[in-house]
C-alpha positions as a Markdown table, in Angstrom:
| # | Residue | x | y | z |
|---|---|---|---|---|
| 1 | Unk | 9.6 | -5.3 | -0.4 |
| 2 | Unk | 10.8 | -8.6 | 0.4 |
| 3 | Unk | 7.5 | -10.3 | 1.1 |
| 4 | Unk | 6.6 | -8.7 | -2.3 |
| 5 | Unk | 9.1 | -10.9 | -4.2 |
| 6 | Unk | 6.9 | -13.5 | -3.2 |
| 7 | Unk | 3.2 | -12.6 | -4.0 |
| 8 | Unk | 2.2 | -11.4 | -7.0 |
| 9 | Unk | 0.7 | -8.0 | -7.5 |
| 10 | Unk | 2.2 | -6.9 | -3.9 |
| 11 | Unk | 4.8 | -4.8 | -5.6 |
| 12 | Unk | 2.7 | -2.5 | -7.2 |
| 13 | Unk | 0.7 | -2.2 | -4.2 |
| 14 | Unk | 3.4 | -1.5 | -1.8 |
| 15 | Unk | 4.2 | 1.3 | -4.8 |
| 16 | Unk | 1.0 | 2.6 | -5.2 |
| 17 | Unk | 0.7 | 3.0 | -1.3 |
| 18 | Unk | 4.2 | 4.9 | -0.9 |
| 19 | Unk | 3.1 | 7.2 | -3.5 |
| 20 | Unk | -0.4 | 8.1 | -2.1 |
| 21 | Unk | 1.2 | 9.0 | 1.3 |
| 22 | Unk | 4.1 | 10.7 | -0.3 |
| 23 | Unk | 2.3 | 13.9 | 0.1 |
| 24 | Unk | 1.9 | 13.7 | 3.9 |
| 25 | Unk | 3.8 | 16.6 | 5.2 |
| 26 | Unk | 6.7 | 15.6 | 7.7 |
| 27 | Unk | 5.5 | 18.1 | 10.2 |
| 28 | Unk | 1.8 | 16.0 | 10.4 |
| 29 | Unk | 3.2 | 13.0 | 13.2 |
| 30 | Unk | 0.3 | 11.7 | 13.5 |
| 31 | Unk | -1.1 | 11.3 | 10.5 |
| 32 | Unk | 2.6 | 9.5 | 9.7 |
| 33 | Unk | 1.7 | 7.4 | 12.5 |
| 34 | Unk | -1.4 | 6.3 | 11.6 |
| 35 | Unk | -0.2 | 5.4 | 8.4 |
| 36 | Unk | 2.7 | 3.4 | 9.5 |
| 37 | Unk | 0.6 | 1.6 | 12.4 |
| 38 | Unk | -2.1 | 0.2 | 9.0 |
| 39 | Unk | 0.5 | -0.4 | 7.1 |
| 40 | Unk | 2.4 | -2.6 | 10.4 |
| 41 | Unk | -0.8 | -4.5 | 10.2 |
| 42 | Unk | -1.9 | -4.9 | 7.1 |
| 43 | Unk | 1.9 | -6.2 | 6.7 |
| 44 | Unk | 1.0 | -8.8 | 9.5 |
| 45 | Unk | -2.0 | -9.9 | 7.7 |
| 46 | Unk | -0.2 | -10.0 | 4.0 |
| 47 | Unk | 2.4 | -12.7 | 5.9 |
| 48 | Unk | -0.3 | -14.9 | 6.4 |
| 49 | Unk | 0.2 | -18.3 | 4.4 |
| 50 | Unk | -3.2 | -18.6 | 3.0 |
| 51 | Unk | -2.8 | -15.0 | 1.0 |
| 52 | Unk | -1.5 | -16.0 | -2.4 |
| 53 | Unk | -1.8 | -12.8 | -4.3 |
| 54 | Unk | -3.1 | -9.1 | -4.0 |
| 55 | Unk | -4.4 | -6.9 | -6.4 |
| 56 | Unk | -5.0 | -3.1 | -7.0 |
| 57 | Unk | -7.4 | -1.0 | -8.5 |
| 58 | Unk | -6.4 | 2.4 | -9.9 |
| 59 | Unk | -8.9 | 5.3 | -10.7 |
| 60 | Unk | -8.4 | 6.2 | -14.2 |
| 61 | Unk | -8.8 | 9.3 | -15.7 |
| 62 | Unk | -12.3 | 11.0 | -16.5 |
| 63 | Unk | -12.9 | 11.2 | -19.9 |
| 64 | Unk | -14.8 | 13.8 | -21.7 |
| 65 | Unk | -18.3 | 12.9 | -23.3 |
């Protein structure tokens, strides 16, 4: 969250992220694991210099025709 103070849009994606693995059981290691070795590196790649800002697209709700 620190490295989100400084790039706009980050915030809501480091949110955004939390909440869709929220619903990883505790028991499921590796999945955990997997999840927390992407986010290592895409953490790595977001503390690059030449990334200014990130942004996140959301799937709204299906509407009814």
């Amino acid at each position: 969250m620190k490295l989100a103070k400084t790039r706009p849009g980050l915030a809501d994606y480091v949110k955004s992220e939390f909440r869709k693995n929220s619903a990883i059981p505790r028991a499921n290691t590796i999945q955990i694991e997997q999840v927390y070795r992407r986010g290592q590196r895409q953490l790595t790649m977001l503390k690059r210099q030449d990334i200014q800002s990130v942004g996140v697209f959301t799937r709204g709700q299906k509407e009814d025709a």
